[in-house]
Each structure stands twice: as structure tokens, then as C-alpha cells.
N, C-alpha and C positions, 0 to 999 in steps of 0.2 A: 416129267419135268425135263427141260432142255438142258443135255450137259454143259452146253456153250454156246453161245453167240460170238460168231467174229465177223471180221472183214477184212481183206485183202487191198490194200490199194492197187490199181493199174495206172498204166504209164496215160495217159488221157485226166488224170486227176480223179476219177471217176473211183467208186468203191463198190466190191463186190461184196457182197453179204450171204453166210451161210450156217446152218446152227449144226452144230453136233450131237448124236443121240446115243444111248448108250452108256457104256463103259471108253471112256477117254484113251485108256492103254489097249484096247481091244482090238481084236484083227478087224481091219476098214472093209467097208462096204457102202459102196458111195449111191447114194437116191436121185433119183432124177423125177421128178415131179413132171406134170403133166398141166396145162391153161385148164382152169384158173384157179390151180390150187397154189402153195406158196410153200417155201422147203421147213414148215412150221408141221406141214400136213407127216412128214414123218414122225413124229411124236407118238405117231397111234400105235407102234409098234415099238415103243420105248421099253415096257418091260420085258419083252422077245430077248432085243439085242442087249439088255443087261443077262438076263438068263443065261445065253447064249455066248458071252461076254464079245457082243460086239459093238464096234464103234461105227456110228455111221451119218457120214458127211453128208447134207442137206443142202444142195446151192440153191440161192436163189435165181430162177433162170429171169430173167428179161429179157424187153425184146431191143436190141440195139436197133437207135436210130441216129442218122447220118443228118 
């Protein structure tokens, strides 16, 4: 299960989305996903980073367009 769902707003009105995995107080280790997976795909490794007690940030990457 996902510790968290959030979002960031940026200066353009635009919102960036990312979930948390883990243990929430845990030392961070931040995931970088890879096309065409989605920062949902760190999940798979959720009982690790409670184990482990780590917390770990999942952005969602897209592709900016102009």
C-alpha cells in the first residue's frame, strides 16, 4: 500500500504528482522510474523499504511540452 499520494504545485499552475513508499519518517531514497512505467511502479518494493525503515519518494516523471 501507498504511504502517500501528493502533489506539488509549480509556478506555470501545473501540478506535480508523486507517492511515498514506506515508512513516512524513514531515511529518503528517492526512485526514478523509467517510460512507461508510472512512480506507482515503486510499490513493488514496499515491504523492503518498511523493513528497512525507509521512505521513498516516487515522482511522477512526464514529458514537458512547450
Amino acid at each position: 500500500m501507498i504511504a502517500a499520494r501528493n502533489q506539488i504545485g509549480l509556478n506555470n499552475g501545473r501540478e506535480h504528482g508523486y507517492a511515498e513508499i514506506g515508512e513516512l519518517q524513514g531515511q529518503p531514497i528517492l526512485c526514478f522510474h523509467g517510460w512507461p512505467s508510472s512512480r506507482l511502479e515503486a510499490g513493488m518494493v514496499e515491504t523492503a523499504a518498511q523493513d528497512l525503515n525507509l521512505r521513498i519518494p516516487a515522482p511522477w516523471l512526464f514529458r514537458w511540452v512547450a
